[in-house]
C-alpha positions in Angstrom: 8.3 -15.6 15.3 8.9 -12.3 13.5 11.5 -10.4 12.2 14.1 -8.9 14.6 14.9 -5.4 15.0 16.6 -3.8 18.1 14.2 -3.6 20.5 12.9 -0.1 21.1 12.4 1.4 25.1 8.8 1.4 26.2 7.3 5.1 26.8 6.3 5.2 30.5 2.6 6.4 30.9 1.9 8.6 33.6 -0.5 8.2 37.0 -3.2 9.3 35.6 -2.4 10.1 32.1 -5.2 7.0 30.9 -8.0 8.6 33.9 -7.9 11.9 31.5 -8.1 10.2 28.2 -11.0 8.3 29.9 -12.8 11.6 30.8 -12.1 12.6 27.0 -13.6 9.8 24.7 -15.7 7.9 27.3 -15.7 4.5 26.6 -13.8 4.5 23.3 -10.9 3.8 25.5 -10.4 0.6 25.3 -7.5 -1.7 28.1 -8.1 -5.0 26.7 -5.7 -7.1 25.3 -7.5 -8.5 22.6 -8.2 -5.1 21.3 -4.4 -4.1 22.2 -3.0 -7.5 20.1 -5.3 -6.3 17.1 -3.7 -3.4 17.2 0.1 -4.3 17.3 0.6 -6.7 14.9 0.5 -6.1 11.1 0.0 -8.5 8.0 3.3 -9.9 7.8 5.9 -11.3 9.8 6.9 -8.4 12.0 6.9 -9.5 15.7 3.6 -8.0 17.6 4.0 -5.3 20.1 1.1 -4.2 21.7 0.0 -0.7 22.7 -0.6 0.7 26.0 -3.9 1.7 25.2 -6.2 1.6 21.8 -8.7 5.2 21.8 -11.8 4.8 18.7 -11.3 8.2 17.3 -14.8 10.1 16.3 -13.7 13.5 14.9 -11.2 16.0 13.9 -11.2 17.9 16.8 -11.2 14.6 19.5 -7.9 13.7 17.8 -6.7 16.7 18.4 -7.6 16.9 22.1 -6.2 13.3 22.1 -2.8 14.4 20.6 -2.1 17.7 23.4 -2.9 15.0 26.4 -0.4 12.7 25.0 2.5 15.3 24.2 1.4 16.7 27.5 2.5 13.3 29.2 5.3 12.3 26.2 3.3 9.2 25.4 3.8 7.8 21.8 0.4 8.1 19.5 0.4 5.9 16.3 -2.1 6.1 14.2 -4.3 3.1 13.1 -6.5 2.5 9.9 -7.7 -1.0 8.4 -3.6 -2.7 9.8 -3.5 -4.0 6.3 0.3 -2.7 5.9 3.0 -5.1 5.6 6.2 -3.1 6.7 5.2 -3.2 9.9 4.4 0.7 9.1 1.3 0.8 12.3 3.3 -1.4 15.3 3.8 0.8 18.2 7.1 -0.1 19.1 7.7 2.1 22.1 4.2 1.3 23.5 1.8 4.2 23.8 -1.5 4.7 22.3 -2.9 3.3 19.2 -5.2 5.9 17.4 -7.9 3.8 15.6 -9.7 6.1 13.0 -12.3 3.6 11.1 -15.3 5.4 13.3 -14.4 8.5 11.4 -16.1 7.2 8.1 -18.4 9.9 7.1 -18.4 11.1 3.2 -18.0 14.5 3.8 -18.7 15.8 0.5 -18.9 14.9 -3.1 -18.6 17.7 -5.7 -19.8 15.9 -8.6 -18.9 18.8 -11.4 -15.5 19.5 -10.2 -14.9 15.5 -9.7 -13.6 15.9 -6.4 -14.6 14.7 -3.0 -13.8 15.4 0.8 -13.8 12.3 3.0 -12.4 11.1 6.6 -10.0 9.5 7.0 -11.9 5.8 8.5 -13.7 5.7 5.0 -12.5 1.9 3.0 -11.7 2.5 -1.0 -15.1 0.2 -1.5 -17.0 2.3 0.5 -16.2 5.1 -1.5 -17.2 3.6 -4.7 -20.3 2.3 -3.6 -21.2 5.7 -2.8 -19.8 7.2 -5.9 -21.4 4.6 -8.7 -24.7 6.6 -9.2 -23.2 9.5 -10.1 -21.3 7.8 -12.3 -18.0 8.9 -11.0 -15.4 6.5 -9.1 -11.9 6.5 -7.4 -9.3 4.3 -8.9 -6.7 3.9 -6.3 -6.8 0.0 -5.7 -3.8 -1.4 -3.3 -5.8 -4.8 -3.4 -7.0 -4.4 0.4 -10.1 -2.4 1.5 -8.0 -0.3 3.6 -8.7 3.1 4.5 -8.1 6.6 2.2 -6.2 7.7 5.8 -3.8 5.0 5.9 -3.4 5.0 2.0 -2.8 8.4 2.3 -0.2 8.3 4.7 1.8 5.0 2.9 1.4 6.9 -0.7 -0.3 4.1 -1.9 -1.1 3.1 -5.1 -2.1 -0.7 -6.9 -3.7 -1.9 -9.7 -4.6 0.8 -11.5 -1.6 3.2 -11.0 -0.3 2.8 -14.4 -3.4 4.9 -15.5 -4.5 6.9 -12.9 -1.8 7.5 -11.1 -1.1 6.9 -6.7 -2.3 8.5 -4.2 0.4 11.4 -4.3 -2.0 12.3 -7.7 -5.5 11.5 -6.2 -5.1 13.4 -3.2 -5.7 17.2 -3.4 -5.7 18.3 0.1 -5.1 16.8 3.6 -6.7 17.7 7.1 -3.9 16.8 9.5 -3.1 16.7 13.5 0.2 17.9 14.0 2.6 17.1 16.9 1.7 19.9 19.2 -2.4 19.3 18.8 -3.1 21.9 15.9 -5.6 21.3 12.9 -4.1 22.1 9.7 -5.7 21.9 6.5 -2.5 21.7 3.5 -4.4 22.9 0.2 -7.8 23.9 -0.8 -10.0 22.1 -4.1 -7.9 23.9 -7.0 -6.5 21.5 -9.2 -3.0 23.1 -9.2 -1.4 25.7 -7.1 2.2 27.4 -6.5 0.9 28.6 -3.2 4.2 27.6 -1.1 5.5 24.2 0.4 3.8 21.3 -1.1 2.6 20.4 2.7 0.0 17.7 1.1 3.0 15.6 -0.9 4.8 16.0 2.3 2.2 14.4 4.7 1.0 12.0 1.9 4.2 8.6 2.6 4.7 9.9 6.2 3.6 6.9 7.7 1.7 9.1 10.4 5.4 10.1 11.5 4.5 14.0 10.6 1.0 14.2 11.7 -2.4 12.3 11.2 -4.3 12.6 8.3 -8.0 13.0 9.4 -9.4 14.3 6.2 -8.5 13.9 2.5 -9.6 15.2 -0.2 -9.3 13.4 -3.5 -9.8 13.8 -7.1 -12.7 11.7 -8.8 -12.8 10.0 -12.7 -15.7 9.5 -14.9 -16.6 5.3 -14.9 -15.8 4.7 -18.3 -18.4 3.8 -20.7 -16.9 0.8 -21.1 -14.6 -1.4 -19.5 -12.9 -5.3 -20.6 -10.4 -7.7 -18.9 -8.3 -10.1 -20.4 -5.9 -12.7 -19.7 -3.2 -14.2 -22.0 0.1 -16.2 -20.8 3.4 -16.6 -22.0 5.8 -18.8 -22.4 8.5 -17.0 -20.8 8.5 -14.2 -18.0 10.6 -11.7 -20.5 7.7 -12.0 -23.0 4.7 -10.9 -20.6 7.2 -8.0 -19.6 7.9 -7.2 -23.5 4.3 -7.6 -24.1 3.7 -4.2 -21.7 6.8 -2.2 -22.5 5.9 -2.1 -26.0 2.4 -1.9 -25.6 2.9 1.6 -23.2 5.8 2.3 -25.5 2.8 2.4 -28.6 1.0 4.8 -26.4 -1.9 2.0 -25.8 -3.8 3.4 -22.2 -3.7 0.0 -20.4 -6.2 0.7 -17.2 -4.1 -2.0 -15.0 -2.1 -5.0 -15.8 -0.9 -7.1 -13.8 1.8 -10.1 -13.8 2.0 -13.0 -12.0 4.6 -15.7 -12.4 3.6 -19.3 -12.9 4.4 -20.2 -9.5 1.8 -17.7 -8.5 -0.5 -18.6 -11.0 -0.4 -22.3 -8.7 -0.8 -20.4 -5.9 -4.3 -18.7 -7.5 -5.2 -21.3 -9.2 -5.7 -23.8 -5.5 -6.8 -20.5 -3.5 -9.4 -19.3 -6.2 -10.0 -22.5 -7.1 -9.3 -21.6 -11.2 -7.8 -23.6 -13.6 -5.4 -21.3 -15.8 -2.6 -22.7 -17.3 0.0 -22.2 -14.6 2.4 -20.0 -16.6 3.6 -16.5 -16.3 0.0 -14.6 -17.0 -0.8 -11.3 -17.1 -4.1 -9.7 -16.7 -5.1 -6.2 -17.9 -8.2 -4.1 -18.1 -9.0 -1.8 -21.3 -11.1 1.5 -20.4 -12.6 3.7 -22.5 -15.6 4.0 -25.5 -16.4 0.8 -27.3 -14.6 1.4 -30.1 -11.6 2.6 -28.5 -11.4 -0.5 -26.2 -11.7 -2.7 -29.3 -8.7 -1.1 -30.5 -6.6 -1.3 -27.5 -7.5 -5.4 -27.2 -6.4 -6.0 -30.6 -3.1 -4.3 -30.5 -2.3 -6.4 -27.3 -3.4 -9.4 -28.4 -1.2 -8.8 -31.6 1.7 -7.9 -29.3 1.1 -10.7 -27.3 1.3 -13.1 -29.8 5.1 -11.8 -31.2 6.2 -12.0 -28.1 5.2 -15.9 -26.9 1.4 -15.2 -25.7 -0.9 -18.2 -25.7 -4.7 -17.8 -26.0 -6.0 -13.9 -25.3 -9.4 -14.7 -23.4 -10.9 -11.3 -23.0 -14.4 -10.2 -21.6 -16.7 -6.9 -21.2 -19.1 -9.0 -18.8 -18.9 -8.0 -14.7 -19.3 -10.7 -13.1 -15.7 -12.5 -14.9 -14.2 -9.0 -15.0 -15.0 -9.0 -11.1 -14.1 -13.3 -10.5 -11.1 -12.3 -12.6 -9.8 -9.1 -10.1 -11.2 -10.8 -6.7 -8.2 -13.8 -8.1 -6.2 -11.2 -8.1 -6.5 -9.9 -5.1 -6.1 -12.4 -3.1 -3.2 -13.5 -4.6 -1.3 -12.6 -0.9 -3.3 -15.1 0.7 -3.1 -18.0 -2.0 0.9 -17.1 -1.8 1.2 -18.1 1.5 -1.0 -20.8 1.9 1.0 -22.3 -0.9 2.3 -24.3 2.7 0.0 -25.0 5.5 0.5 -22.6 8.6 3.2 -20.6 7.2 3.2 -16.8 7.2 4.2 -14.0 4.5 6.7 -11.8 4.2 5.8 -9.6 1.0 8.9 -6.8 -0.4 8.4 -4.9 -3.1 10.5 -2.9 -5.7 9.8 -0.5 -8.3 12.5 0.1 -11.9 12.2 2.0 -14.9 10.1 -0.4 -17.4 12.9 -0.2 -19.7 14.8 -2.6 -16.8 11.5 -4.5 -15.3 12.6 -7.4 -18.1 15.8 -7.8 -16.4 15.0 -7.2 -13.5 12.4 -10.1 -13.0 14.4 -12.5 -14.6 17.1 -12.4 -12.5 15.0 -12.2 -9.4 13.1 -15.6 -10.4 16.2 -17.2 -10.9 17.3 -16.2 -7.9 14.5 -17.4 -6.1 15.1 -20.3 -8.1 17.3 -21.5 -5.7 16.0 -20.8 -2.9 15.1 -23.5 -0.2 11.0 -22.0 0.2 8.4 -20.8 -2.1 8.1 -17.3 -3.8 5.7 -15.9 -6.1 6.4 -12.6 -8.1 3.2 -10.4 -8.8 3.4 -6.9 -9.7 2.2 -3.7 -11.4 4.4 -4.2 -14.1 2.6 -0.9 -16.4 4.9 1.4 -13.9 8.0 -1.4 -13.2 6.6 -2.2 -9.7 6.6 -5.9 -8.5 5.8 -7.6 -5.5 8.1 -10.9 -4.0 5.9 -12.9 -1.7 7.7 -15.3 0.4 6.0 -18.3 2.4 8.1 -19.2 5.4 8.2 -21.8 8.2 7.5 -19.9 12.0 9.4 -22.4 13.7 12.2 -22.3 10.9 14.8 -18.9 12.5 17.1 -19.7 9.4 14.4 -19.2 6.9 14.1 -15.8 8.0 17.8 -15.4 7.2 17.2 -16.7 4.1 14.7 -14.6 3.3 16.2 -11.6 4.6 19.6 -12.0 2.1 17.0 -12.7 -1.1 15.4 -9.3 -0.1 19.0 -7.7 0.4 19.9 -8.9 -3.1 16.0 -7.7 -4.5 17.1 -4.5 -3.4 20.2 -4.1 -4.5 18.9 -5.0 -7.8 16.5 -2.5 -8.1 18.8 0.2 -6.2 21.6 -1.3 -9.2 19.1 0.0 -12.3 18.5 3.4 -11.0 15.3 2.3 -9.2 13.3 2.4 -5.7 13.8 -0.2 -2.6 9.7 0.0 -2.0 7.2 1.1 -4.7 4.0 0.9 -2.3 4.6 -0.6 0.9 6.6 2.2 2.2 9.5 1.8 4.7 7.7 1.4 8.2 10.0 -1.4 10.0 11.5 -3.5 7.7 13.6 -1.2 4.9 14.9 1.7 6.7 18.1 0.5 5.9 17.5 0.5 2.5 15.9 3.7 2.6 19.8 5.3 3.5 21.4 3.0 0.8 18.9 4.8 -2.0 18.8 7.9 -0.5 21.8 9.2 1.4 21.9 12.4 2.8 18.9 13.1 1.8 17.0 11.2 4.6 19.4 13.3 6.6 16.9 16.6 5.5 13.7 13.9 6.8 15.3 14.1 9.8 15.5 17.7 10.0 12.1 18.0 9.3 10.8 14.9 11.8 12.8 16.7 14.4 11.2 20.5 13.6 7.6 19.4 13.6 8.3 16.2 16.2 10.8 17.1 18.5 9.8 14.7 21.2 9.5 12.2 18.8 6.5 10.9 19.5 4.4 10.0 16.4 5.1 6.8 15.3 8.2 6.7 16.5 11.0 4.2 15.4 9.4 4.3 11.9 11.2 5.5 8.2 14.4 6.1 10.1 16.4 6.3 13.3 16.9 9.6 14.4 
């Protein structure tokens, strides 16, 4: 089961287009289907399609060796990180060659005094921080998974803490990246700001490997606050946790992250983590900053809270329940779907301006409300982004039509209040429809540009749009 769209025509690969890989990267060439199903298939419920062959990149340079063969013999190359997307954003639908990058996991460099570092584009976000923690220094991009800085580069993404620090459009201050025709380009250098032409990095970072692969990134760093708190407080209604963070940003309080989850959700966590919150709407923040400061920022939220229908406000500056708190949290996909045994997840996501994330979510829970299958809301709600995750039947074709006409109506929702059809998850498959509706001509000029620097169309092809 998976969702349908029209079937795209298989590249043909050339007599003896896979000997030369071979000869290239050895046995990092890898035929076997196993490796090829791991490969085409994603998180969600996008139908697999596997590649012709699956190559475990080990530098800069091999990748771009790897490219020229493959524009050589026109054979699709799609780029391939931790496959923790969920728009289908790393199936390669025409075939071709999947371009795993996790080998390339080196920490290039870490310049501690300008808080800045250079890694490739294999290294996970925990890695990172591991390797960042003595020097006190960390990076706060958190999309929930442990994916790679590579592919979070390429889907722009951002998580938990975005409402602070920003997404990876902020973090990232230059890119190294394989074009279509096999050259190494490097977009910026380490300055903080420059009006030194095109924004190439802002360009690459959201183009789903579609403009060219991202091999190195370089990213800025923060400080690890001196101190940092979690807390937890639910409300009696799902406009009241969404008040509670309007007026708290309105205020000019620096929430670190907060985070909403409706009370089906809070179910959901509540058998998965095995917890025992009251299963309400619930939001969970994080305070950063000095002792004092942090104090501060706790008790004007907990005073907001409370005007606007917030039960008990359980806070804590002790690790290991900050950490049992944020692990809930992220695993909030998984306790979603298991909400019914053997089902699978489709997760959407939307983004409005805060001043219509009340509305927004209210009328997307009752329209869920009447729908035939679970779905939880979650979200970043500090920046108006929230997630839908749906838990759906394989062998059940007309709840996927179901489930497509809620998403429809999510979208035009969000489109409806001025906002995005995807905060995060980027358009890969399953919104390229909704891309045109937001839009308009103006994914008329991404074509223009897909067709200057790919005009045989071969990097992750079928992705973003049609062209």
């Amino acid at each position: 089961m998976g969702a349908h769209h029209p079937p795209q025509p298989r590249a043909t690969i050339p007599d003896g287009f896979l000997d030369r890989l071979g000869h290239l990267v050895g046995d990092r060439l890898q035929l076997g289907e196993a490796i090829r199903r791991q490969h085409g298939q994603s998180e969600a419920h996008f139908e697999a399609v596997l590649p012709d062959a699956v190559v475990f990149a080990r530098s800069t340079e091999e990748v771009a060796a790897v490219v020229r063969l493959c524009v050589a013999a026109e054979v699709p190359i799609v780029p391939f990180g931790a496959g923790t997307s969920i728009e289908g954003n790393a199936i390669p639908v025409r075939g071709g060659l999947s371009l795993d990058l996790t080998g390339m996991d080196a920490i290039v460099a870490v310049n501690a005094e300008d808080f800045d570092c250079t890694v490739e584009a294999g290294v996970r976000r925990e890695q990172l921080n591991e390797h960042l923690r003595d020097m006190g220094l960390f990076f706060p991009i958190d999309p929930g998974a442990n994916a790679t800085i590579g592919g979070m580069a390429a889907t722009r993404a951002s998580g938990t803490n975005a409402v602070r620090y920003g997404t990876m459009r902020e973090a990232a201050l230059s890119l190294t990246v394989v074009t279509p025709d096999g050259r190494i380009v490097r977009t910026a250098r380490r300055a903080r700001k420059s009006a030194a032409g095109y924004d190439l990095t802002r360009l690459m970072i959201g183009s789903e490997g579609t403009l060219g692969i991202i091999t190195e990134v370089t990213l800025r760093l923060h400080g690890i606050p001196e101190m940092i708190s979690a807390a937890v407080c639910s409300f009696s209604s799902l406009k009241g946790a969404v008040d509670t963070v309007v007026q708290s940003i309105q205020i000019g309080v620096p929430l670190a992250r907060v985070e909403i989850l409706d009370a089906m959700q809070m179910r959901a966590v509540n058998r998965w983590s095995k917890l025992d919150y009251p299963e309400e709407t619930t939001l969970f923040f994080e305070f950063h900053g000095s002792p004092r400061s942090v104090e501060e920022q706790v008790e004007l939220v907990r005073e907001i809270s409370g005007l606007n229908g917030g039960g008990e406000f359980r806070w804590s500056n002790r690790p290991e329940e900050r950490s049992r708190l944020w692990k809930a949290r992220h695993e909030a996909y998984y306790a979603a779907v298991n909400l019914r045994p053997g089902a699978v997840g489709w997760a959407t996501d939307v983004c409005v301006p805060i001043s219509r994330l009340a509305e927004c979510i209210t009328e997307t829970r009752a329209d869920l409300d009447g729908a035939s299958l679970p779905a939880t809301i979650l979200g970043h709600v500090g920046d108006g982004n929230f997630h839908v995750i749906f838990s759906i039947d394989p062998d059940a074709p007309e709840e996927m039509a179901e489930v497509e006409a809620l998403n429809d109506r999510l979208v035009a929702r969000a489109l409806a209040m001025d906002g995005t059809c995807t905060g995060e998850h980027g358009i890969g498959l399953g919104k390229k429809q909704a891309l045109i509706d937001e839009l308009g001509d103006a994914v008329d000029m991404m074509r223009l540009i897909k067709r200057a620097l790919d005009p045989k169309d071969l990097f992750n092809p079928g992705k973003i749009f049609a062209l």
